[in-house]
C-alpha positions as CSV (number, residue, x, y, z in Angstrom):
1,X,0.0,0.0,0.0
2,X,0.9,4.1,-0.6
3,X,2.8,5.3,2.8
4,X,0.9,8.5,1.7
5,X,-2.3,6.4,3.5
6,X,-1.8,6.8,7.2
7,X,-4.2,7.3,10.1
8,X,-4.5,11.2,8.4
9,X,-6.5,9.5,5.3
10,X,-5.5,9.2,1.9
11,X,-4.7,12.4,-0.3
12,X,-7.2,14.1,-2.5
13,X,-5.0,13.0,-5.7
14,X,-5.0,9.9,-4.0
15,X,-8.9,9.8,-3.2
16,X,-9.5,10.7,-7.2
17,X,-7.2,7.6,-8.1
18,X,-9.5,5.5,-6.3
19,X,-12.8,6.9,-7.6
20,X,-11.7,6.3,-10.7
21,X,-10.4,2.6,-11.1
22,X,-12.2,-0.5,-11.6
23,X,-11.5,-1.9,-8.5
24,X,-13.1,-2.1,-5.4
25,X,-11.6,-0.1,-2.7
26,X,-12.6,-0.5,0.9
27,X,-10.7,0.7,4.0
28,X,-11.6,-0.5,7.4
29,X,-10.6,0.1,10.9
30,X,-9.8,-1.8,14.3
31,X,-13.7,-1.7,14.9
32,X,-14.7,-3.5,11.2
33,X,-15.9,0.2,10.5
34,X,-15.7,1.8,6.8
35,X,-13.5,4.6,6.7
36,X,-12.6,4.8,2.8
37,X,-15.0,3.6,0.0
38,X,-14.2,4.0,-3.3
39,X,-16.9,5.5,-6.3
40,X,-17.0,1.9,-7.7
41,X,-17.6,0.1,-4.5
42,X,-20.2,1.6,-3.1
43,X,-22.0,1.7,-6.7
44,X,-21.6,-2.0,-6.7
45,X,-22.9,-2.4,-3.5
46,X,-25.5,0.2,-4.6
47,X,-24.9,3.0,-2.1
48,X,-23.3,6.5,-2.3
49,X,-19.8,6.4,-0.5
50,X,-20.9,8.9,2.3
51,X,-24.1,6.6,3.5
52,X,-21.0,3.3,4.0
53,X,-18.7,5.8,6.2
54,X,-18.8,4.4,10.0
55,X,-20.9,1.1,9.1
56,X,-19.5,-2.0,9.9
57,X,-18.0,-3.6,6.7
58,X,-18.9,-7.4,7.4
59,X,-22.3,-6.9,8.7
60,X,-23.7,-4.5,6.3
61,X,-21.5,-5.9,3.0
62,X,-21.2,-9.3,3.4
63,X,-23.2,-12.2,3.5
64,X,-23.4,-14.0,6.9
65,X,-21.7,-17.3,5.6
66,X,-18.6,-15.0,4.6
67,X,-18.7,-13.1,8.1
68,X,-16.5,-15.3,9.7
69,X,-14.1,-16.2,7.3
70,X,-13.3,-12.1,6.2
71,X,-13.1,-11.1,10.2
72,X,-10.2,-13.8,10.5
73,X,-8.4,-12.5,7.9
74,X,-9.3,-9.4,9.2
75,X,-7.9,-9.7,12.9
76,X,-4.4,-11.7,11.0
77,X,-3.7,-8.1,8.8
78,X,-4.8,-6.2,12.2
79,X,-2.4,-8.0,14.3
80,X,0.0,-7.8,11.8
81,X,0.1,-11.9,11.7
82,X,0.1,-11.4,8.0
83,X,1.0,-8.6,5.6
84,X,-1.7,-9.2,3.3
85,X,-4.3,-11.6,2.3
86,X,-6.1,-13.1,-0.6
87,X,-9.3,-14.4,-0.4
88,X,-13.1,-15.0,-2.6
89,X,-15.9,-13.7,-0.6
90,X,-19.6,-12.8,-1.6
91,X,-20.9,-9.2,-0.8
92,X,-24.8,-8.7,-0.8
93,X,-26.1,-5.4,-2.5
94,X,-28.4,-2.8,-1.2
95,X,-31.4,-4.4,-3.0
96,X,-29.9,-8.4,-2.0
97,X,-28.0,-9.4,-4.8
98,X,-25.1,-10.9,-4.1
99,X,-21.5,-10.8,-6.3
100,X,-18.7,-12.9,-5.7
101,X,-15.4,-10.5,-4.7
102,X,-11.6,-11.5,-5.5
103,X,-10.1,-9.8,-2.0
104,X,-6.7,-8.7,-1.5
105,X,-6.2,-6.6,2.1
106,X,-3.1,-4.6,3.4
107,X,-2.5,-3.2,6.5
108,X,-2.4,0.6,6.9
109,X,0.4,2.2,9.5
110,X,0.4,5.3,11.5
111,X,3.3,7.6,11.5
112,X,4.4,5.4,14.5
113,X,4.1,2.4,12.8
114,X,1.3,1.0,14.2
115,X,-1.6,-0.5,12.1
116,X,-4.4,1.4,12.6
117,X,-6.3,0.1,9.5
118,X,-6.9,-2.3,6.8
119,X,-7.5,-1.6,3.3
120,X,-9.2,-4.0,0.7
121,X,-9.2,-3.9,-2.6
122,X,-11.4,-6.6,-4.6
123,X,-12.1,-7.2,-8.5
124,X,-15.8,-8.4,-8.8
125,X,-15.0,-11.9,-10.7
126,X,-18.8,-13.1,-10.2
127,X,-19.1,-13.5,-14.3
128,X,-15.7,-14.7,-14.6
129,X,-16.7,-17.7,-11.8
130,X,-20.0,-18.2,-14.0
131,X,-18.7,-18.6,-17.1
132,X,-15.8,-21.1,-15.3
133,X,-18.4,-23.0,-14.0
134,X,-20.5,-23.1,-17.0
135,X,-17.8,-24.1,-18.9
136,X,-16.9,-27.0,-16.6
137,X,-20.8,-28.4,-16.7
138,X,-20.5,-27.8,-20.6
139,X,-17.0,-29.9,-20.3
140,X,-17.8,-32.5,-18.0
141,X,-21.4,-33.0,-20.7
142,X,-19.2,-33.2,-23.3
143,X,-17.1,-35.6,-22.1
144,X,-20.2,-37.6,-20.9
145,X,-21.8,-37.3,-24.6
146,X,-18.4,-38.5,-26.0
147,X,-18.4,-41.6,-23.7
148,X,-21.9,-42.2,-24.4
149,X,-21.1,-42.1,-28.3
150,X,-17.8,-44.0,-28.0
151,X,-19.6,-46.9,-26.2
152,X,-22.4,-46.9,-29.0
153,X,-20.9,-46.0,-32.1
154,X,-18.2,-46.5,-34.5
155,X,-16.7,-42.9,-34.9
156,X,-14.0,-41.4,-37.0
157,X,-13.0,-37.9,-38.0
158,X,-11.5,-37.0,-41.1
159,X,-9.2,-33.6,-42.6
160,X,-11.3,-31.8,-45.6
161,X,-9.4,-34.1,-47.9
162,X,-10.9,-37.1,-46.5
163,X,-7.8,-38.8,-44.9
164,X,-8.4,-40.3,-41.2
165,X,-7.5,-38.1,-38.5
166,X,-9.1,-39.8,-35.7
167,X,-11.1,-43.1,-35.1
168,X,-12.5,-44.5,-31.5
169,X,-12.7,-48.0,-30.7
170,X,-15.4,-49.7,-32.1
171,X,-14.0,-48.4,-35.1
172,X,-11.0,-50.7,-34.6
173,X,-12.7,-53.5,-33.4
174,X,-15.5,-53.7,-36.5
175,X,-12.6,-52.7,-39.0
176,X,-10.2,-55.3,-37.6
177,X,-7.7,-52.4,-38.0
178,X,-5.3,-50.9,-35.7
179,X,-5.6,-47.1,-34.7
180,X,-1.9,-46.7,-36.3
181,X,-3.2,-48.4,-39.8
182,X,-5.6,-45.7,-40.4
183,X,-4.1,-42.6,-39.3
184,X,-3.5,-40.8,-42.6
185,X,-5.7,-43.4,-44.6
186,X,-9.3,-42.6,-46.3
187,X,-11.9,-44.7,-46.1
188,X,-11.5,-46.2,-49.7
189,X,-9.1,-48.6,-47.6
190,X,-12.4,-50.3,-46.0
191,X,-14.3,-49.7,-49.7
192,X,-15.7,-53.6,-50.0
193,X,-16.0,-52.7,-53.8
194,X,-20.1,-53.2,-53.3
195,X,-21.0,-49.6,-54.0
196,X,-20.5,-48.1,-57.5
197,X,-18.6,-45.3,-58.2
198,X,-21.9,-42.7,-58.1
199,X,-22.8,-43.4,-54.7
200,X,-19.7,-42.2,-53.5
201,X,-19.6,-39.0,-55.3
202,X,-23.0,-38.3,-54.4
203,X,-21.9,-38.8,-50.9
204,X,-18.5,-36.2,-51.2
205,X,-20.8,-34.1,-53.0
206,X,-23.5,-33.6,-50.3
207,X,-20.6,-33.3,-47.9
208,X,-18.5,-30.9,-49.5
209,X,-21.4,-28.8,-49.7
210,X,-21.8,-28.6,-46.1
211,X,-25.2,-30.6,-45.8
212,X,-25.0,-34.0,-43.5
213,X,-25.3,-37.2,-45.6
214,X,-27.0,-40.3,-44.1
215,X,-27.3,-43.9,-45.8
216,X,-26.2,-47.8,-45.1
217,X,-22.5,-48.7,-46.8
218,X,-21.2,-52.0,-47.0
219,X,-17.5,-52.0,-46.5
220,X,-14.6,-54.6,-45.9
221,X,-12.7,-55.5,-42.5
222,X,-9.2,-56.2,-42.6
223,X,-9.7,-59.9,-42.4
224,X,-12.3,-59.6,-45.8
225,X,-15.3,-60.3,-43.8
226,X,-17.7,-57.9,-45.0
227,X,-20.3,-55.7,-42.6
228,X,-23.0,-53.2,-43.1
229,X,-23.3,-49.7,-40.9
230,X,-25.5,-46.9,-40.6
231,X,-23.5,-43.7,-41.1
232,X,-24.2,-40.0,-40.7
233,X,-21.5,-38.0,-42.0
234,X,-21.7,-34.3,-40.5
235,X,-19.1,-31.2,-42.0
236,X,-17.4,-28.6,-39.3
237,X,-17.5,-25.5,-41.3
238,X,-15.3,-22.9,-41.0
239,X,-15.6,-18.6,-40.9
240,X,-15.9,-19.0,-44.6
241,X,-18.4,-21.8,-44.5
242,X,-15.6,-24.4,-46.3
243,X,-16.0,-27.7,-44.7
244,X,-12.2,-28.0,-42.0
245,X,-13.3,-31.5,-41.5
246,X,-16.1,-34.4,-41.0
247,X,-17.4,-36.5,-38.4
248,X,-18.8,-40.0,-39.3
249,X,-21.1,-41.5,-36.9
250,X,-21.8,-45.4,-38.0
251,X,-24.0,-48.2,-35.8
252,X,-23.0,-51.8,-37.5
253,X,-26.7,-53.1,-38.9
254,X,-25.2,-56.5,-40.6
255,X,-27.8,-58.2,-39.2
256,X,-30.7,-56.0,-39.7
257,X,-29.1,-56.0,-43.9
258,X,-29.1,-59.5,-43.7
259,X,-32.5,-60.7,-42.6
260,X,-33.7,-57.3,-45.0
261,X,-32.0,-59.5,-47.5
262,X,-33.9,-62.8,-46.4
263,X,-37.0,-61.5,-46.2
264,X,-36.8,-60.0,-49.7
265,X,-36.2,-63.5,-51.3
266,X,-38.6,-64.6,-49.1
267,X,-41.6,-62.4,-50.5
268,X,-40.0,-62.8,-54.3
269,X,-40.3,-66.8,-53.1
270,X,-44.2,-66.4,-51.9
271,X,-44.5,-64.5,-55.0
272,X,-43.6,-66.8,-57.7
273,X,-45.2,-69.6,-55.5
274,X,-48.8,-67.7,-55.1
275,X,-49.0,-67.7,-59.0
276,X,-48.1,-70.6,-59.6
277,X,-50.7,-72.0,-57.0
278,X,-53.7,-69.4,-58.2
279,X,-53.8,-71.5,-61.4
280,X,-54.5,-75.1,-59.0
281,X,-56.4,-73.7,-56.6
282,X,-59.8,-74.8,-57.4
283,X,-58.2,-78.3,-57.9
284,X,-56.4,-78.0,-54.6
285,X,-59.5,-76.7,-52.7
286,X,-61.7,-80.0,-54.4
287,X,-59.1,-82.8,-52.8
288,X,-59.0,-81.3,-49.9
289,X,-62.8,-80.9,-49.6
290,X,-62.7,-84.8,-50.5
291,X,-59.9,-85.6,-48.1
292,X,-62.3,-83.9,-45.5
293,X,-65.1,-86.5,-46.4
294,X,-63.3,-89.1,-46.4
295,X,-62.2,-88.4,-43.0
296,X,-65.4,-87.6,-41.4
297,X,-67.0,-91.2,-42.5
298,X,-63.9,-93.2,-41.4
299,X,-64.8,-90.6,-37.9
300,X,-68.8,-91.5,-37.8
301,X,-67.0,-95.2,-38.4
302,X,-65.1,-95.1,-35.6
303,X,-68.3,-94.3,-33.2
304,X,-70.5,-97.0,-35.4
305,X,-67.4,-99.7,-34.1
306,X,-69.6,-102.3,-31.7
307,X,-69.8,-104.3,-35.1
308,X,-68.8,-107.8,-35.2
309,X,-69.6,-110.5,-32.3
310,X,-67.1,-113.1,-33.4
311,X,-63.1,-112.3,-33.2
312,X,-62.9,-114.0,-36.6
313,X,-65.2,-111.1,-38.0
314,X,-63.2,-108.6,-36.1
315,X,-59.9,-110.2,-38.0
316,X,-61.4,-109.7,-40.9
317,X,-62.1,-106.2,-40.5
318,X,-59.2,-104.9,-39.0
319,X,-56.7,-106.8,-41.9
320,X,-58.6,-105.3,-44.7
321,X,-58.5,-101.6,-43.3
322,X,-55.0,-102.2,-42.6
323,X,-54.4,-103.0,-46.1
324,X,-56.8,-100.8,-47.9
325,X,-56.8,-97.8,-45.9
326,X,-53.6,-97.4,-44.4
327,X,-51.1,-97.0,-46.8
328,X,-53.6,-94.6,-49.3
329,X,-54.9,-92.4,-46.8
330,X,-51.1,-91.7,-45.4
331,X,-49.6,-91.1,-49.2
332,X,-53.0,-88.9,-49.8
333,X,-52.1,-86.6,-46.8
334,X,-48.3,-86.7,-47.5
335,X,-49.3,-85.2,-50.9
336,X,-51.8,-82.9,-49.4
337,X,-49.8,-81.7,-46.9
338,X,-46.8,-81.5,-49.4
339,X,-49.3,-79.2,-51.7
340,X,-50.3,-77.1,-48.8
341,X,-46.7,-75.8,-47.7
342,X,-45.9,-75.3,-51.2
343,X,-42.8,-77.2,-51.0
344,X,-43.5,-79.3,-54.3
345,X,-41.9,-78.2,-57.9
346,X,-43.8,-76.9,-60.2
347,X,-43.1,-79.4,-62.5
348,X,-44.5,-81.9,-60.0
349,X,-47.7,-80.6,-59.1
350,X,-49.7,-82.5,-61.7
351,X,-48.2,-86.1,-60.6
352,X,-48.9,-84.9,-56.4
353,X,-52.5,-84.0,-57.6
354,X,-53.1,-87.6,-59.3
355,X,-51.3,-89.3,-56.5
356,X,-53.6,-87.8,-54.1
357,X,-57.2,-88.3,-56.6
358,X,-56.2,-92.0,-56.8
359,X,-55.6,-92.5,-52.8
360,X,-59.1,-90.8,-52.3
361,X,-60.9,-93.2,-54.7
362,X,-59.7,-96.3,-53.0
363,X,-60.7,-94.8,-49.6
364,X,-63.8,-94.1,-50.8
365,X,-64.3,-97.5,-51.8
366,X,-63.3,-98.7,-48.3
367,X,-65.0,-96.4,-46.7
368,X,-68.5,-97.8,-48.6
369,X,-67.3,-101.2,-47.9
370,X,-66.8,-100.5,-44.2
371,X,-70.5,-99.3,-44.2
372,X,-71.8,-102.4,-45.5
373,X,-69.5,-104.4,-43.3
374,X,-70.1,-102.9,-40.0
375,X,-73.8,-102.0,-38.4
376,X,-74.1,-100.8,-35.0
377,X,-76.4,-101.8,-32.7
378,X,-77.3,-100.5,-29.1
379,X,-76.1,-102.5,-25.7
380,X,-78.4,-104.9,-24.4
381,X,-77.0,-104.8,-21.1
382,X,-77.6,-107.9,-18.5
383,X,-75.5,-109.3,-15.4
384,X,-72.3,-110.8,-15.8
385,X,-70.2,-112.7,-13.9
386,X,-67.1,-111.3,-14.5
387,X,-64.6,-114.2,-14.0
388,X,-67.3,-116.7,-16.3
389,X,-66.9,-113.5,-19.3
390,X,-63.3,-114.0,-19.0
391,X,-63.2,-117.8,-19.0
392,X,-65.4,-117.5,-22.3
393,X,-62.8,-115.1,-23.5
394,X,-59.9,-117.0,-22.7
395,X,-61.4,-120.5,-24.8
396,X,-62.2,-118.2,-28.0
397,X,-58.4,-117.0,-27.5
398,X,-56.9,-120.6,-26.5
399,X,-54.8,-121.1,-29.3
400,X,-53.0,-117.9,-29.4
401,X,-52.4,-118.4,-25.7
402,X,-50.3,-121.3,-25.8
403,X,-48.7,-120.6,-28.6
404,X,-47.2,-117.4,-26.4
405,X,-47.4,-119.8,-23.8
406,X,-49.5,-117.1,-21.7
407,X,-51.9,-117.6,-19.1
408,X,-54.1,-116.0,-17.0
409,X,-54.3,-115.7,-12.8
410,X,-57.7,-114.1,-11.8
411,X,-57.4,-112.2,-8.5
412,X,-61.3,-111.7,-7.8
413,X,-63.1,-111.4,-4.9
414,X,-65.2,-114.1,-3.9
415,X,-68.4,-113.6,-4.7
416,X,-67.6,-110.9,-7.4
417,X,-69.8,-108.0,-7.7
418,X,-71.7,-108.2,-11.1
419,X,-70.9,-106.4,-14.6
420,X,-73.8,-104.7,-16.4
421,X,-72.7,-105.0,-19.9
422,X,-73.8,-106.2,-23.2
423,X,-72.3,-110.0,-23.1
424,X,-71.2,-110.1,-26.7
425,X,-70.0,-106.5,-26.6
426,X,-67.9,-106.7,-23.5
427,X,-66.5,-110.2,-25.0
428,X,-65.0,-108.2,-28.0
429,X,-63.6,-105.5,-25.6
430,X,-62.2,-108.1,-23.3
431,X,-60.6,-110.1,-26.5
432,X,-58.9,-106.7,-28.0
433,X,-57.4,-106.0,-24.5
434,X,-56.3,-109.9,-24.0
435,X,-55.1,-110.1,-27.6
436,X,-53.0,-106.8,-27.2
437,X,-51.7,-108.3,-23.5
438,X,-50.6,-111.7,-25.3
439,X,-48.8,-110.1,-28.1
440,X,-46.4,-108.5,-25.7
441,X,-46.4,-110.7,-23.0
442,X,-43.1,-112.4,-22.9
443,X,-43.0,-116.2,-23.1
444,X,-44.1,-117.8,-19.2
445,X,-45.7,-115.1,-18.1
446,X,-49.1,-114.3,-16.8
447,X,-51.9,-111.8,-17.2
448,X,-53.5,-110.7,-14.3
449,X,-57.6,-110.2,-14.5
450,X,-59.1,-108.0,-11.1
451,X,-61.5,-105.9,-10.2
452,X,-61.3,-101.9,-9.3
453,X,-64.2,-99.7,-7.4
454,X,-64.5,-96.4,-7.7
455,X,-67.4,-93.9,-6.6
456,X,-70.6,-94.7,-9.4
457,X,-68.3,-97.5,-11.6
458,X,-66.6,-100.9,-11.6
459,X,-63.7,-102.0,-13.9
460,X,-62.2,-105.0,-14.6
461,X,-58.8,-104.7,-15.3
462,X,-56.3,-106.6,-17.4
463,X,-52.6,-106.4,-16.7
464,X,-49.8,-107.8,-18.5
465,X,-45.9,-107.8,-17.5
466,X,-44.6,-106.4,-21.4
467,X,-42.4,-103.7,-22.1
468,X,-45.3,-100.6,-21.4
469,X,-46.0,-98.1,-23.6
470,X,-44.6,-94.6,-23.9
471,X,-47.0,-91.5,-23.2
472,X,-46.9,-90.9,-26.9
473,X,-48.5,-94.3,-27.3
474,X,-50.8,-94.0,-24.3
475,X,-51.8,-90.6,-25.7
476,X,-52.8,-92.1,-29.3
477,X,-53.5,-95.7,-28.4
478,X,-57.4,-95.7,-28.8
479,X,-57.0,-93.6,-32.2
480,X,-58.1,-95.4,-35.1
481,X,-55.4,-97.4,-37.2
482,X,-53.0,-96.9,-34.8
483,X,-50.7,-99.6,-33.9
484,X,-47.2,-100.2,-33.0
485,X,-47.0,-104.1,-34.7
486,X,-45.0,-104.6,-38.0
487,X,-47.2,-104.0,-40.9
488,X,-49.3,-107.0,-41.3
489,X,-49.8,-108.1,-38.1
490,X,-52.2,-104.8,-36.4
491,X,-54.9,-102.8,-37.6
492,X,-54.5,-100.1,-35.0
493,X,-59.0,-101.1,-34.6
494,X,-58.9,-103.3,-31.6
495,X,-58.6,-100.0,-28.6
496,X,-60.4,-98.0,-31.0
497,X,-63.4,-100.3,-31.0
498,X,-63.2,-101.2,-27.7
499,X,-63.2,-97.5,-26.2
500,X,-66.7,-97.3,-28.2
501,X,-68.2,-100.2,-26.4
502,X,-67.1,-98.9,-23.2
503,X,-68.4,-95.2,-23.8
504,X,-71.7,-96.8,-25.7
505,X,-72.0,-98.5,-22.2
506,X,-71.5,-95.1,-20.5
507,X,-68.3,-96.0,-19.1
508,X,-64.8,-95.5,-20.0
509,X,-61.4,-97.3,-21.3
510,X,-58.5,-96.9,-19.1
511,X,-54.5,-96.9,-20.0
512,X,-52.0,-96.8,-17.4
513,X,-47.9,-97.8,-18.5
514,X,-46.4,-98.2,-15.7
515,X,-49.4,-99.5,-14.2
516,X,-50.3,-98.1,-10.1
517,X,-51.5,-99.8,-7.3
518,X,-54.4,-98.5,-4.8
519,X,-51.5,-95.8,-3.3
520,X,-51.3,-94.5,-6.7
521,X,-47.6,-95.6,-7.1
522,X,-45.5,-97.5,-9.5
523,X,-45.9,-101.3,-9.3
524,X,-44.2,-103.0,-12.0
525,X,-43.4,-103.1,-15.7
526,X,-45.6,-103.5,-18.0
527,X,-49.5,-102.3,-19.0
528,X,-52.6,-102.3,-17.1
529,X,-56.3,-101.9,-19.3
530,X,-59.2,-101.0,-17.2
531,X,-62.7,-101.3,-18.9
532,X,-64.9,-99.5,-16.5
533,X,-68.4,-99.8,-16.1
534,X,-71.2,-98.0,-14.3
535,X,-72.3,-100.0,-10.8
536,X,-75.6,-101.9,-10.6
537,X,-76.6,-99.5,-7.4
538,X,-79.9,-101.0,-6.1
């Protein structure tokens, strides 16, 4: 500080100095009172110097946060502790405002060389901390943007003449090239030799014009696989509005190309296909109708199935649907079917169509046979002893059980309750079932014939130790012209027809593989059949 400002005050010369500089001038004494304010200073605080003069300088032009702080630097000048000090503090302004100060303070001597005073001169830096602190936030976005774009794209920057100046990451990783391999190069070193020569210069020549260009290029990695990316490419103009250089922004869509790519042969595909199948149509439409006939007799069939009383008759049956049906209705519905997904040449179509005319015709044929052959006839229920139905069973089956060498242990209650059944009926049920248990019966084994109660029904149920069947089997046992035999020896009828006696005696046909006992729990290889029948309640 000026030894010209003692405890006598400052010079006028001095005084007009002050007024007339940008800084802030404040001079306090031992008791925090104002005793020299500049022009500027008290404008800033928005008084006239001569209303500041005796105030205390820290109450009335400070904030109270600041108090504290400014009165310890305060006491260090006063005590001479410190020869000056430099400090940020907030003043608040006569309407409340409040401007962040830049402080510097020096003590003031007497002519004894006491210090009597302290004077403070500030530069008001509020817009200079502002602007610092708006361009941090703007930095510290920028950097987040830039990290949020590095982690999603595949960027590179180019000079006005198009050679690489900059790439991040993902470039290198898609491109398969190191950062030091493309600095300097263009991007003709990634050109995968798709594109023709126009699309690139209508790409420079959107660019050099300073508008952004956007489309998909295919281009080459460094390994030759190829890939596809998104790009917007956007030119940093400079004070003459030349481009200085370009920023590329890509996303890799290789995958989004390549199922646009399936999907396009895909609808050319359906294309061809739907014209070529307008012209059969109506010949299409007219098996299928048919087909649909065909298979709602054989269904009415298969309810009209209480048809023969004799196994021999059932023999018959079942070997000439086996033989008839079978094999045409399964090469009608291959051709069908192969018609339907449109996976049959063109050239073929006619031969399919034939195929499938000539498979109907012999169904038909069986069907109408079928229909003559089999009549249905209601139950004429009466009361059965159930181990006398099986003995009859079992002599009608003799043969076939010795040659398997087979026999059959009843495990009945003495006296059995009663069946109510049709006799000759529930004999052809009881013969499928017994037939079915033989065939996979292994040789010296037995079948076991009991009895089950539940609430409302009685069953009699056949078991046999074979292999069981699979739930697949289970599931489509009692579906017509099923069967698991070689070809020739089942007609996939027997369950079928027997599951129609059953239900045309208001009962049900029962399949369990492995078969349970009365805990519900495994008890055995093999198959047990359960014909159950409503109870003779009194």
């Amino acid at each position: 500080m000026p030894e010209s400002l003692t405890s006598a005050g400052p010079t006028n010369d001095l005084r007009r100095y002050l007024d007339l500089t940008v800084a802030l001038f404040v001079e306090i004494d031992l008791g925090e009172r104002i005793t020299l304010i500049n022009e500027h200073a008290a404008q800033l605080l928005g008084y006239e110097p001569a209303e500041l003069f005796g105030y205390n300088f820290f109450e009335t032009c400070l904030v109270p946060e600041a108090r504290e702080l400014a009165r310890e630097a305060h006491q260090r000048v006063m005590t001479a502790q410190a020869a000056g000090e430099s400090y940020e503090l907030p003043i608040i302004t006569r309407d409340g405002r409040t401007r962040l100060i830049a402080w510097r303070s020096s003590p003031v001597r007497n002519e004894a060389g006491q210090v009597t005073r302290c004077l403070c001169a500030g530069d008001d830096v509020t817009e200079r901390r502002d602007a610092e602190q708006s361009l941090d936030r703007v930095m510290k976005a920028l950097r987040s943007y830039k990290f949020a774009l590095d982690a999603s794209a595949i960027v590179a920057m180019t000079d006005p003449k198009g050679r690489i100046s900059y790439v991040n990451e993902k470039f290198c990783e898609i491109s398969k090239y190191r950062r030091e391999e493309l600095m300097g190069q263009d991007h003709r070193i990634l050109n995968s030799g798709y594109h023709p020569k126009s699309f690139f210069r209508q790409l420079f020549s959107t660019i050099k014009s300073g508008r952004v260009w956007r489309g998909d290029i295919r281009n080459r990695a460094k390994d030759g696989s190829l890939y596809w990316v998104s790009t917007t490419i956007v030119p940093f103009l400079d004070d003459r509005g030349e481009p200085e250089s370009y920023i590329a922004i890509r996303y890799e869509i290789t995958e989004r190309k390549l199922a646009e790519a399936a999907l396009e042969r895909t609808v050319r595909d359906l294309a061809v296909a739907r014209e070529a199948e307008a012209q059969r149509a109506e010949a299409l439409k007219e098996a299928h109708d048919r087909l649909e006939e065909a298979n709602r007799q054989i269904r009415e069939e298969q309810q009209k199935m209480i048809q023969a009383e004799k196994l021999s008759s059932i023999g018959l049956l079942a070997a000439g649907v086996a033989h008839e049906i079978n094999n045409p209705l399964a090469g009608v519905m291959a051709c069908v079917k192969a018609l339907s997904e449109g996976s049959v040449k063109a050239t073929r179509k006619d031969e399919y169509f034939a195929t499938a005319k000539e498979g109907l015709e012999r169904i038909q044929q069986i069907v109408r046979n079928l229909l003559d052959f089999s009549r249905q006839r209601p139950p004429e229920p009466s009361h059965l002893d159930p181990k006398d139905l099986v003995d009859a069973c079992e002599r009608l089956i003799a043969p076939t059980l010795r040659k398997q060498d087979v026999s059959l242990v009843f495990r009945l209650p003495e006296p059995a309750p009663r069946l109510v059944a049709d006799r000759s009926q529930m004999m052809q049920a009881v013969i499928n079932v017994l037939m079915n248990a033989t065939y996979v019966s292994p040789k010296g084994q037995v079948i076991d014939v009991s009895l089950r109660e539940q609430p409302g029904q009685l069953g009699l149920c056949l078991r046999d130790y074979g292999p069981g069947m699979s739930e697949e089997t289970i599931l489509r046992a009692c579906d017509p012209f099923y069967t698991t035999k070689p070809e020739g020896e089942g007609t996939g009828l027997g369950l079928a027809v027997t599951q129609s006696i059953m239900r045309a005696h208001g009962g049900e046909l029962m399949l369990e593989s492995p078969p349970v006992d009365e805990d519900g729990n495994p008890s055995g290889p093999g198959t047990a059949v359960t014909l159950w029948l409503p109870k003779d309640e009194p």
